[in-house]
C-alpha positions, -999 to 999 in steps of 0.1 A, spaced: 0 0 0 15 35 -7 20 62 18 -15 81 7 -34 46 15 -55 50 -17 -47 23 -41 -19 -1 -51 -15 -26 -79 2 -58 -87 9 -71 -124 7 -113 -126 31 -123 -149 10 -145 -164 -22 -124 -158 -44 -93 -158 -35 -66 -136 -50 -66 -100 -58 -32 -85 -68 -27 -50 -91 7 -35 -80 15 -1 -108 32 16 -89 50 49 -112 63 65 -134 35 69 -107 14 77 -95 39 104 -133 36 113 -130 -1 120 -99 -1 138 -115 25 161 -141 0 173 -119 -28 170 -134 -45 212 -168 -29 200 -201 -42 192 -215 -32 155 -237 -36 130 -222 -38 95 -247 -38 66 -232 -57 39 -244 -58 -1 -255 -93 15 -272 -89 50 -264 -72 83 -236 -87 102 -238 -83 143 -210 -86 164 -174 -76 182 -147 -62 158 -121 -81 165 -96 -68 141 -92 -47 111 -71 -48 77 -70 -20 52 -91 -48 27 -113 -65 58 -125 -64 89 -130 -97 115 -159 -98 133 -171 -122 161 -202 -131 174 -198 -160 199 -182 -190 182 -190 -178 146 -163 -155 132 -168 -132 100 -146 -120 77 -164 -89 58 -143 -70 31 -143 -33 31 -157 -33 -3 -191 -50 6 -198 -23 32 -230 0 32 -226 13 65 -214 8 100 -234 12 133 -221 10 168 -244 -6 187 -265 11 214 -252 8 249 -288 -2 260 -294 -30 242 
């Protein structure tokens, strides 16, 4: 990843290029509630759980013995959840 945290690329030999989008400040987002409780609405469902741990492409998420891997590209939005819940 380069400095700015907005994109990088790698050429396959063999292959197409692959470019990646860095999004940083939703990934500073995520590492901000990493020990939190969120919701995370994906292009596929809500997701409910603890952040566990952030990467500039995904975020880990645990919700007792299931963990989720979510990439950074499927997120709508993220919700803290309410303390009162």
């Amino acid at each position: 990843m380069y400095p700015n945290g907005m994109m990088y690329s790698q050429r396959s030999p063999n292959g197409p290029m692959q470019v990646v989008l860095v999004e940083p400040y939703v990934y500073a987002t995520l590492r901000s509630l990493i020990g939190k409780r969120v919701v995370i609405d994906t292009s596929r469902g809500p997701v409910n759980g603890t952040v566990a741990d952030a990467k500039p492409d995904h975020v880990v998420v645990q919700e007792y013995d299931s963990t989720f891997f979510v990439r950074i590209s499927e997120i709508v939005w993220i919700m803290p959840e309410s303390k009162n819940q």
